[in-house]
N, C-alpha and C positions, 0 to 999 in steps of 0.2 A: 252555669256557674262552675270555675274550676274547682279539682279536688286537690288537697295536698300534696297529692302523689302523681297528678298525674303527670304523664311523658317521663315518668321513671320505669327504669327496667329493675324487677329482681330478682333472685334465686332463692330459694325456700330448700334447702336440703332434708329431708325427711320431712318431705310435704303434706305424704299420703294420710296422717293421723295425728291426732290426736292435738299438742300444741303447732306443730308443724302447717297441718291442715287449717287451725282456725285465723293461724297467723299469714298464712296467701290469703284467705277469704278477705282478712283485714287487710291489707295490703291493694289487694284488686278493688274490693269495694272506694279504698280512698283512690284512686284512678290508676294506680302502678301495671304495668303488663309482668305475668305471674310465671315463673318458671319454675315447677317442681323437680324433685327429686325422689326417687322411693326405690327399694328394693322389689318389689311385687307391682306386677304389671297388670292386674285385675284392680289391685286398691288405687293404684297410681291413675287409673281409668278412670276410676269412680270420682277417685276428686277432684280432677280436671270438668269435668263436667260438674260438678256440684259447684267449684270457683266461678266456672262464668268462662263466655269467650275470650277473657284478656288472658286465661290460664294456659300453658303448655307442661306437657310432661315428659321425663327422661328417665328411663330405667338406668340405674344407676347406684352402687353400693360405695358409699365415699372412701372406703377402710380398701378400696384397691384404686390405683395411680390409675390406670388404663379409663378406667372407667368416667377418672376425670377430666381427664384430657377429653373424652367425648362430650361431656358435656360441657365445657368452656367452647370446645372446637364450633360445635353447634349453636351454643351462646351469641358468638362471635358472629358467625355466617349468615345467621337469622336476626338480631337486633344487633350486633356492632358493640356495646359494652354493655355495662354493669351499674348502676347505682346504687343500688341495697344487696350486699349481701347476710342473708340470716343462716349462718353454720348451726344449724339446729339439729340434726342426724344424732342420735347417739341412743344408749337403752343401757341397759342393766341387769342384775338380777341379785338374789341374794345369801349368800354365803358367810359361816363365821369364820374367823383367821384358822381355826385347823384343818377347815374343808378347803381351802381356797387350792383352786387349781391352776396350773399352768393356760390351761386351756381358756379357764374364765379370765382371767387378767390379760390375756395377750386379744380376747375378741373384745372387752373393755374398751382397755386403751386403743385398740387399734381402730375404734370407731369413734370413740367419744374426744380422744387426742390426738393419735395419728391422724384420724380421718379428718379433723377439724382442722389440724395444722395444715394439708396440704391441699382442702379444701380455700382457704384463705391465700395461701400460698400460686396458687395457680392462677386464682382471679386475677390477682395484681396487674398483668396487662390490661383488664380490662377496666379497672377500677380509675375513675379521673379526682379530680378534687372538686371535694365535696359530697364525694362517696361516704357510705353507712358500711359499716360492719360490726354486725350484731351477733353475736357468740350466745349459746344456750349454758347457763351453768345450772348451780340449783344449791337450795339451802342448805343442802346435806354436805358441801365444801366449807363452810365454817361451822358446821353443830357434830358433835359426833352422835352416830346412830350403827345401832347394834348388827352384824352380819351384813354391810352394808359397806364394810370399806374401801375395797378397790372401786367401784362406781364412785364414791367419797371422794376419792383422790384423783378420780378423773376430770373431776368437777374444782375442785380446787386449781389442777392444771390451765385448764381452762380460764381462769380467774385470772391467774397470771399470764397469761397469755395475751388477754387486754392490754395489761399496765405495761409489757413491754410491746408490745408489736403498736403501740399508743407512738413510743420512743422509733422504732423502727421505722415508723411511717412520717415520722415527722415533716413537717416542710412539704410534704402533699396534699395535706387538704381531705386527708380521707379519717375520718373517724372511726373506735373500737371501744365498744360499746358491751355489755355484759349483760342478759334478762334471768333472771333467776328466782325461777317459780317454787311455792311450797310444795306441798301436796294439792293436784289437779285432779280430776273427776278422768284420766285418761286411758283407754285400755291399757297404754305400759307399765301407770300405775296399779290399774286391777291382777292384772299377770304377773304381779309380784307375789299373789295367792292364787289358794285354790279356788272355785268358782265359789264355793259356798262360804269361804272367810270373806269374802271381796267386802261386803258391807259393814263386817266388822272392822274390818282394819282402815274403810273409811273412814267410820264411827270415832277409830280409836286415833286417828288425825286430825279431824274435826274438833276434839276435846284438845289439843295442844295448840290453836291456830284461836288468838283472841279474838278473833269475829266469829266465832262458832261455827266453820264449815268448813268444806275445802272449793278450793278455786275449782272455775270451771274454763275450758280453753279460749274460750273467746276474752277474757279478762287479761289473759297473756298477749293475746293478738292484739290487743289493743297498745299495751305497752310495747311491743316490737315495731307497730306502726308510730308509733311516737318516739320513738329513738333512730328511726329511718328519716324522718321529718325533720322541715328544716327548722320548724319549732325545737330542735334538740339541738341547734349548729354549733352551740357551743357547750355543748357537754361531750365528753370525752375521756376513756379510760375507765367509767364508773361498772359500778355493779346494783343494777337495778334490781329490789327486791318485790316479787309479786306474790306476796303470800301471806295476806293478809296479818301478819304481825309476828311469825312465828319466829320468825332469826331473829327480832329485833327485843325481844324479853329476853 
């Protein structure tokens, strides 16, 4: 029996963890052959092998050009195009407006927006019509939340970035698409404390999320395999929220 996905090809940027990794798993599992992307070549190992043989992996940090040029070039010379891309790469941390550093805002943006723009930006050769592209935002681009605003605003960027590159791409057939998770069970979100607050500040996410918990990543993969799908063909430009209710009160 066929699978949704299968005889597609896709790229996963920040493959290695957390929503990144659950969302190649979803993706391979519906039949797609799995391209990752990760900074760390020990974790980048681990989850090519946990994905399955339709999985491959590329050491690769998106926030430098050189690095993407290798992995399109390689794209290219080993499967020929693209059908799903998921620009998922990016992280955080967090700081109130007097602490904010040059330093923190420039590895921000330069991953979560630089990285993402020219992440999208270089695929386009290989993107045909009927192509996916799925951007990672998150709830924290329309709510405000405290010592948290530059990551905020990367996300927001992001957001917009859909509604126009929707406009940009027009008249090819490739779709721009938006997943934007609440609070996830993911180590990026744990490493936003210390080891010993971790469950509290689950706890204290949990309480503001009207389904009483926080997401867990496979719940996210599942929405990114469904906006890769052609059950999505005609949705376009939106902002999918996966987060059990929290943006939406």
């Amino acid at each position: 029996m066929s699978k949704p996905l299968s005889d597609k090809i896709a790229l996963v940027t920040g493959g290695s963890t957390g929503i990144g990794l659950a969302s190649a798993q979803e993706l391979a599992a519906q039949g797609a052959t799995v391209w990752i992307t990760g900074r760390r070549q020990q974790e980048l190992d681990a989850a090519v092998a946990l994905i399955g043989s339709s999985a491959k992996g590329i050491q690769a940090d998106v926030s430098r050009l050189e690095d993407l040029d290798k992995v399109y070039a390689q794209i290219a010379e080993e499967s020929g195009r693209l059908d799903i891309l998921f620009a998922n790469a990016g992280g955080g941390d967090m700081l109130p407006l007097g602490a904010i550093t040059e330093e923190q805002f420039d590895r921000i943006f330069g991953t979560n927006v630089r990285g993402v723009l020219f992440t999208v930006q270089k695929a386009l050769p290989l993107l045909g019509a009927g192509s996916s592209i799925i951007l990672t935002g998150s709830t924290v681009s329309v709510k405000g939340t405290a010592n948290f605003s530059v990551y905020s605003a990367s996300k927001a960027a992001v957001r917009n970035f859909a509604r126009s590159w929707a406009l940009d791409l027009q008249g090819r057939g490739i779709r721009v698409n938006v997943v934007s998770p609440g609070p996830v069970k993911t180590p990026g979100l744990g490493e936003l404390v210390a080891e010993e607050q971790r469950q509290g500040l689950f706890d204290a996410l949990a309480a503001q999320v009207p389904l009483g918990r926080i997401g867990e990543p496979a719940e996210v993969g599942k929405a990114v395999a469904f906006l890769a799908s052609d059950a999505a063909s005609f949705i376009n430009a939106v902002e999918l929220f996966v987060d059990g209710g929290m943006a939406q009160i």
